[in-house]
C-alpha positions in Angstrom: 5.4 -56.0 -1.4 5.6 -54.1 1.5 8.6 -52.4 1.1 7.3 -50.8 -2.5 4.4 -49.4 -0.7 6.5 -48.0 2.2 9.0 -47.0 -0.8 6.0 -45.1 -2.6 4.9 -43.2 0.6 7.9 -42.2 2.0 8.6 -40.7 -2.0 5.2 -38.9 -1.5 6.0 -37.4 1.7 8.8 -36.1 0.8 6.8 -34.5 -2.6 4.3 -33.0 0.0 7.3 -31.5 2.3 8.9 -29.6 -1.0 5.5 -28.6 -2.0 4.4 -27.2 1.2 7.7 -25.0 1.8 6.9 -24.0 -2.3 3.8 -23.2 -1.1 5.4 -21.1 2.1 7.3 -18.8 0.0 4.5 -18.1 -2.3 2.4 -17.0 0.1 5.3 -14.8 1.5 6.0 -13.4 -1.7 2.2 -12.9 -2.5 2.6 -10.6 0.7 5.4 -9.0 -0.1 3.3 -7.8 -3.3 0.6 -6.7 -1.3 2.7 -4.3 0.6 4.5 -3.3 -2.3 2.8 -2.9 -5.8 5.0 -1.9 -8.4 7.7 -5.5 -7.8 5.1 -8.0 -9.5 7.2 -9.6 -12.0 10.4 -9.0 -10.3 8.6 -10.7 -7.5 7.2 -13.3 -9.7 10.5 -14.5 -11.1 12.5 -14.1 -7.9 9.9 -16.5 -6.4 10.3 -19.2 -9.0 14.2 -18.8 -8.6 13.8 -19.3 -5.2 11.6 -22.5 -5.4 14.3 -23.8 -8.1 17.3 -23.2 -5.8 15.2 -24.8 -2.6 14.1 -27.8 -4.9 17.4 -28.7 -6.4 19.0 -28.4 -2.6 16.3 -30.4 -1.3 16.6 -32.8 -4.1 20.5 -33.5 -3.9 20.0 -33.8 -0.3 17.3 -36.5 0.5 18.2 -38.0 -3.1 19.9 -41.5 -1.6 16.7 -41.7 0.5 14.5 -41.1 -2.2 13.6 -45.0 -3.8 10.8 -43.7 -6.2 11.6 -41.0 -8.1 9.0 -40.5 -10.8 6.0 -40.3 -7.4 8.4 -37.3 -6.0 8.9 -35.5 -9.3 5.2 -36.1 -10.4 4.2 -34.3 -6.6 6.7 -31.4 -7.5 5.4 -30.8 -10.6 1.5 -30.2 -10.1 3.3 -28.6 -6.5 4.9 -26.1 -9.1 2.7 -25.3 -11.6 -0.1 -24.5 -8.3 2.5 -22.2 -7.0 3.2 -20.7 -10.3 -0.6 -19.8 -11.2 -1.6 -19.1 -7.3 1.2 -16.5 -7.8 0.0 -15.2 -11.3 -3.9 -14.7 -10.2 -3.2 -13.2 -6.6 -0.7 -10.7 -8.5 -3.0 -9.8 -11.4 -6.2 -9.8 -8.8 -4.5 -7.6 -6.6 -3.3 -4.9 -9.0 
């Protein structure tokens, strides 16, 4: 019983870790913009290519570590679509 709860967590932290580098190159792309104006949507789809590309290397690394699959991907997702939007609003806000 123990193990699926230690299985379960260690899937979450893992979510959280993904999310929170996500989150890092948002925020540097969200500066970028700032500094520079006229690279929105270049910026905005260069950021989601670069959260793919970490993702799927983070994925393929820790994925023989990972024992529940559907907690990570479920953490990934809502960590995506925050990103995504965050991104949207502070580039539309700021123009």
């Amino acid at each position: 019983r123990w193990s699926m709860w230690n299985n379960m967590i260690e899937s979450f932290v893992y979510g959280l870790l993904a999310t929170g580098v996500m989150l890092a190159i948002n925020k540097f792309v969200t500066t970028i913009f700032i500094k520079v104006k006229n690279t929105g949507l270049a910026l905005v789809y260069g950021s989601l290519a670069a959260k793919l590309l970490f993702l799927s290397v983070f994925t393929l690394v820790i994925k023989n570590d990972l024992q529940n699959s559907i907690i990570y991907c479920s953490v990934i997702l809502i960590g995506i679509i925050y990103s995504n939007l965050n991104t949207i609003v502070k580039l539309k806000w700021n123009d």
